[in-house]
C-alpha positions as CSV (number, residue, x, y, z in Angstrom):
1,X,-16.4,-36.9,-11.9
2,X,-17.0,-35.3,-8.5
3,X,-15.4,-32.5,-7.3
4,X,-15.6,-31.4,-3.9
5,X,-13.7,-28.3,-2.9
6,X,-10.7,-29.8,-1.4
7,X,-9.6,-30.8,-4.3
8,X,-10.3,-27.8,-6.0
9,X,-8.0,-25.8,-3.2
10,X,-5.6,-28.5,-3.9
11,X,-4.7,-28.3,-7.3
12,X,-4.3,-24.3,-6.6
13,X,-1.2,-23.7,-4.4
14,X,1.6,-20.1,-4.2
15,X,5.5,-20.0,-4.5
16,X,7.3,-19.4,-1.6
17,X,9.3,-16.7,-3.1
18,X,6.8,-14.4,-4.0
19,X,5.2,-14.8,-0.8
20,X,8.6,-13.4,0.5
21,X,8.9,-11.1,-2.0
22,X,5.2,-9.7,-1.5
23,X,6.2,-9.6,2.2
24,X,9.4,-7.6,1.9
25,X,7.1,-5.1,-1.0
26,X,4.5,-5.0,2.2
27,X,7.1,-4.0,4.7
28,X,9.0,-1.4,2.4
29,X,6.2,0.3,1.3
30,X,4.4,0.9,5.1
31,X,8.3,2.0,5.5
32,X,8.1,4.6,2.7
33,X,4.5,5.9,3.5
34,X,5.4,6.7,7.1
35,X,8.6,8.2,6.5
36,X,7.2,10.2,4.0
37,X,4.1,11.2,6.4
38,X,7.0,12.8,8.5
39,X,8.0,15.1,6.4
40,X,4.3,16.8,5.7
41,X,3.9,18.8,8.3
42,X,7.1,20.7,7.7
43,X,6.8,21.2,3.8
44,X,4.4,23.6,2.9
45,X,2.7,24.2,-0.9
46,X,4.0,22.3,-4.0
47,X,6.3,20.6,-1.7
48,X,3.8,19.2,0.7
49,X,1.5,18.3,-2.3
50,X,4.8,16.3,-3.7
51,X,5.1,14.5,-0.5
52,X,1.4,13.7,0.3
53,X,1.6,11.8,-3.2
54,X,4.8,9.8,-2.6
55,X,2.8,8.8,0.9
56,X,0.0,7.9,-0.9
57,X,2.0,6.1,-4.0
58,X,4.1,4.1,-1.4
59,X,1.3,3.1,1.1
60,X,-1.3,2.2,-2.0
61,X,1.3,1.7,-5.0
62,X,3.7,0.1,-2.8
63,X,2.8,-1.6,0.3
64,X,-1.0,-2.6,-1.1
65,X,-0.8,-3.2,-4.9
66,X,2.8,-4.3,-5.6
67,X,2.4,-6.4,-2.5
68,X,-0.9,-7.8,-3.7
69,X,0.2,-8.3,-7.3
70,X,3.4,-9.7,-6.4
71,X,1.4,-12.3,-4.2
72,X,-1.0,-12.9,-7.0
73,X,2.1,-13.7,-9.6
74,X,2.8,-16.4,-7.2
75,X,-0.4,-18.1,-7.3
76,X,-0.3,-21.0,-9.5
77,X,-2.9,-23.7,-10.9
78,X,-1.7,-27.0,-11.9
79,X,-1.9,-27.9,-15.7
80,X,-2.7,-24.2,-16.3
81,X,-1.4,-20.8,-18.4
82,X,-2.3,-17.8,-16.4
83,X,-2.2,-14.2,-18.0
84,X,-3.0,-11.1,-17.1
85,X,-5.4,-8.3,-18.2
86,X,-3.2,-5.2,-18.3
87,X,-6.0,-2.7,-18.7
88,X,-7.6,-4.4,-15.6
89,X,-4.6,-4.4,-13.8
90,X,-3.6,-0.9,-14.2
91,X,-6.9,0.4,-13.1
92,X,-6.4,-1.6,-9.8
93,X,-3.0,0.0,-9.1
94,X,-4.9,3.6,-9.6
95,X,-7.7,2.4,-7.6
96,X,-5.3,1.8,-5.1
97,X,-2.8,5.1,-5.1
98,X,-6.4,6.9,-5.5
99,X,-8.2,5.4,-2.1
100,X,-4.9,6.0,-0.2
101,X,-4.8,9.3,-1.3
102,X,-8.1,10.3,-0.4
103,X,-8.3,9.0,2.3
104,X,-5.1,10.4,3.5
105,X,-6.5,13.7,2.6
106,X,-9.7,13.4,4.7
107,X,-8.2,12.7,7.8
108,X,-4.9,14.9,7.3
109,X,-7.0,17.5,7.2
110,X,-7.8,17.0,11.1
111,X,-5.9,14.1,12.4
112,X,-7.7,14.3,15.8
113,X,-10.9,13.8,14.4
114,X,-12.6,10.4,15.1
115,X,-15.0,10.4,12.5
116,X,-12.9,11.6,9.9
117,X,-10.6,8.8,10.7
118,X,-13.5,5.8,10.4
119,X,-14.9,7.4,7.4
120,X,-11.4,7.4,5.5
121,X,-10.7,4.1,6.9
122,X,-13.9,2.4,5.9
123,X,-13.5,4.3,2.3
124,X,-10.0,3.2,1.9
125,X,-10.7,-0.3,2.7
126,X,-13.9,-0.6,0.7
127,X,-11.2,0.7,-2.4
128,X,-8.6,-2.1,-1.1
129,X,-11.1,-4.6,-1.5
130,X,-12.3,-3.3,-4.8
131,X,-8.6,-3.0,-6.0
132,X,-7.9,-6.7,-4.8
133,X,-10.9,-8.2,-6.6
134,X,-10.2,-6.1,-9.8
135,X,-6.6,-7.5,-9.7
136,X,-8.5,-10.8,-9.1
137,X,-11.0,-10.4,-12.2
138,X,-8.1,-9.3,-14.3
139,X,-6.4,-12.6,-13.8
140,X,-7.3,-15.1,-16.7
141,X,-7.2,-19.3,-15.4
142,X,-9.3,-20.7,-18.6
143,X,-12.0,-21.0,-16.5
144,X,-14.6,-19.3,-13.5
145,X,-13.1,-18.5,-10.6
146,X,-15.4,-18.5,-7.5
147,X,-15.3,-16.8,-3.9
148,X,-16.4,-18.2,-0.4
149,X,-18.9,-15.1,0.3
150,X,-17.5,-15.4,4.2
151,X,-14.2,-15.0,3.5
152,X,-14.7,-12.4,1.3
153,X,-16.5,-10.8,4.0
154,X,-13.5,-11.6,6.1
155,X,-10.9,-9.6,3.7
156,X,-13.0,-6.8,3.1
157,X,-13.5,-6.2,7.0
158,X,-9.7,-6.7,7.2
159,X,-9.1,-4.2,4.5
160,X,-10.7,-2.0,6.8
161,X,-9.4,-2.3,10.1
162,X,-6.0,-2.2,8.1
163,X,-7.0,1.3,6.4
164,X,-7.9,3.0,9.1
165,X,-4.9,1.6,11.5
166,X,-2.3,2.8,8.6
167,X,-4.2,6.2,8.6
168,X,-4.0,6.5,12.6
169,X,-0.2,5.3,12.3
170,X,0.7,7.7,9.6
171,X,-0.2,11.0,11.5
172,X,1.2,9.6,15.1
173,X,4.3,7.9,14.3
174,X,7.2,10.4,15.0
175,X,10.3,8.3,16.0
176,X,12.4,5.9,14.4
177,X,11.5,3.0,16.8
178,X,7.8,3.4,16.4
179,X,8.2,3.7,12.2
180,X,9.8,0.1,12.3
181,X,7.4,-1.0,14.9
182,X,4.6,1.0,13.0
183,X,5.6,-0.6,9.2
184,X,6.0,-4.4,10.7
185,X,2.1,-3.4,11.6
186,X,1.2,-1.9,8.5
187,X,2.5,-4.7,6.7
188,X,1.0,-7.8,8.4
189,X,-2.6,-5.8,7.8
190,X,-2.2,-5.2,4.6
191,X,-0.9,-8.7,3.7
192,X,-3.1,-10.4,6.1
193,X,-6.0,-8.9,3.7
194,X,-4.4,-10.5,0.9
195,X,-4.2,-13.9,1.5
196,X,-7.4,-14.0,3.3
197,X,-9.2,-12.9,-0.2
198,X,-7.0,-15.5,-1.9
199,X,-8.2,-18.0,0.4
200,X,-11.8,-16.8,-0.7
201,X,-10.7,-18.1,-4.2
202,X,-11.2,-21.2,-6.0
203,X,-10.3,-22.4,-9.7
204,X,-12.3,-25.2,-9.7
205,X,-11.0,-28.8,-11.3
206,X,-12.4,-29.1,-14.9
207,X,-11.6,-30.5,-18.5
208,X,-12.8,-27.4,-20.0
209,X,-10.1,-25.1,-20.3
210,X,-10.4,-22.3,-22.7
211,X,-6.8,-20.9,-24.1
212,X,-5.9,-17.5,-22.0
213,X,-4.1,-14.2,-23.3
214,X,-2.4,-11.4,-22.1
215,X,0.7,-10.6,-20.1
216,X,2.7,-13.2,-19.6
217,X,3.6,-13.2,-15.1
218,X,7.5,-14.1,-15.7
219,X,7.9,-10.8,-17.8
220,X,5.1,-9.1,-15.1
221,X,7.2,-10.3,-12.0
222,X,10.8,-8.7,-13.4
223,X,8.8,-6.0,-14.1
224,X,6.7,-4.6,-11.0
225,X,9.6,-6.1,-8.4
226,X,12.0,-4.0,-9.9
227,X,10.1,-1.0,-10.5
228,X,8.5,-0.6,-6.9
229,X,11.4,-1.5,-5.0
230,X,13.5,1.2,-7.0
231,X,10.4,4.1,-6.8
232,X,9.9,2.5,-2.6
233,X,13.7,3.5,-2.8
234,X,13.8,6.5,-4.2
235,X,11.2,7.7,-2.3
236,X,13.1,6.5,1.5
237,X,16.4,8.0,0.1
238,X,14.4,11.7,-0.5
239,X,12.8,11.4,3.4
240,X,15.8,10.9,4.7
241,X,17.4,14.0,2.6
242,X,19.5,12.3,0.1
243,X,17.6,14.3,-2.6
244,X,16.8,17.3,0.1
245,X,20.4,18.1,0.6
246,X,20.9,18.1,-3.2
247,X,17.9,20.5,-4.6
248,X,15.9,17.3,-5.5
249,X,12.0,17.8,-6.3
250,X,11.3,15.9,-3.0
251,X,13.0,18.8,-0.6
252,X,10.7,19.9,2.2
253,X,10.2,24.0,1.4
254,X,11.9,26.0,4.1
255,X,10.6,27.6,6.6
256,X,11.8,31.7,6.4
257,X,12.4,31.9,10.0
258,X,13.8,27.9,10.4
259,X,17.5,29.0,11.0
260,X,16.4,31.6,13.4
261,X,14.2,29.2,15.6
262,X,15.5,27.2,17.9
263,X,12.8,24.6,17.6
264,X,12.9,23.7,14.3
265,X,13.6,20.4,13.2
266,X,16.4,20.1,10.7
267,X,15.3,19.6,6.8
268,X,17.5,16.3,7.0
269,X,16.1,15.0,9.9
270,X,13.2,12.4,9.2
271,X,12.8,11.0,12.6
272,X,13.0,14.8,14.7
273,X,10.6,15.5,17.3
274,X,9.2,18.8,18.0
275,X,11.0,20.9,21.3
276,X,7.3,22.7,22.4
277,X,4.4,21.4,22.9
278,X,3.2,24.4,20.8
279,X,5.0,22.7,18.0
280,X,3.8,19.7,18.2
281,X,0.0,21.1,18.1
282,X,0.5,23.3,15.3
283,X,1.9,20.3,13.4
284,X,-1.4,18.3,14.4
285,X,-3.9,20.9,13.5
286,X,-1.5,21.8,9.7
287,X,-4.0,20.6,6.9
288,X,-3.1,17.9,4.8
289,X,-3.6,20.1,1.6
């Protein structure tokens, strides 16, 4: 029997709903990481430290992995059991938190800097595209799975150009409009990487199917949708100071003179712009770390 690769694409095919659910994972997260991005420049110490990493763990946790594993839960091959490594899989959601970290730390440390932008882009997307064919490897079919080399190309050059825009958005975006506007953005780049390296992938037709183990994607799919749409949560609820107002570990550290200065955004207030232009320079120029 002949197979031609049409037919291999055709027996391969992904559920609507976790397409929609990988979407609204995309667009939350990119939500989370840029309100979270806000409130950086006005914590200082531990507190800054505790919000770089809820950036980080919402733009690569959140809008990148959960968005990419959610979308791979969804992709099914007629007449066959997929499982999942978990060792595999967990090193891909660390690879991810870890490039978006770094490379938020590279160019938060100067966010007018050019080069340090492209660099940390280009790093961050070459770790997206590691992450995604990881998650990819860690997927058991019973079979090979193989990759058009162009589109793989494709979604690695995507994976890019989505890095480094979500890194230029991050340290620019200061008003409510532009974080919708900003996250619909984020979240089309990241997901248009996605399905453009799934598109790179083929189970091809064959009689010899070897059994599969490992985590079973019903128990998977409860798992990670409930999980990083209540950390995504948790994280939106502290930016906007439900856990500020309260003492939570999230609070931006205050300022000693913030009551006595007239310019200070309020601790509450994710969406405040700065009164001066001094402000607005001295937030630019703040290191990340």
């Amino acid at each position: 029997m002949v197979i031609t690769a049409e037919m291999a694409h055709e027996h391969a095919h992904h559920d609507v709903l976790f397409v929609a659910l990988s979407l609204g994972l995309a667009l939350v997260g990119s939500f989370a990481a840029l309100v979270s991005a806000i409130r950086i420049p006005r914590a200082s110490g531990g507190s800054r430290r505790l919000w770089v990493a809820a950036s980080a763990v919402s733009l690569g946790g959140g809008a990148i992995w959960a968005m990419h594993f959610m979308g791979m839960l969804g992709y099914h091959v007629a007449d066959r059991k997929i499982a999942y490594d978990l060792p595999l899989t967990a090193f891909s959601l660390l690879l991810a938190i870890g490039v978006s970290a770094v490379g938020m730390k590279i160019v938060g440390n100067d966010p007018g800097s050019r080069p340090r932008l492209v660099f940390s882009g280009a790093l961050a997307g070459l770790g997206v595209g590691a992450m995604h064919y990881t998650g990819m490897a860690a997927m058991r079919v019973g079979s090979t799975v193989r990759y058009d080399p162009l589109l793989v190309g494709a979604s690695i050059a995507i994976a890019v150009v989505a890095a480094t825009a979500a890194f230029w958005i991050l340290f620019r975006v200061r008003t409510g409009a532009h974080v919708v506007v900003a996250s619909v953005v984020m979240a089309a780049a990241v997901c248009g990487m996605h399905y453009t390296g799934m598109a790179a992938t083929t189970v091809p037709v064959t009689e010899n199917v070897s059994p599969v183990s490992g985590a079973d994607p019903i128990a998977l799919t409860f798992f990670v949708c409930v999980l990083a749409f209540s950390v995504l949560a948790l994280i939106i609820f502290a930016a906007f100071g439900g856990l500020a107002d309260s003492g939570g570990a999230f609070a931006p550290s205050a300022r000693p003179d913030a009551d006595q200065r007239p310019d200070t955004p309020k601790a509450g207030s994710v969406f405040t712009s700065a009164n001066t232009n001094s402000h607005r320079a001295a937030r630019r120029s703040s290191p990340i770390l």
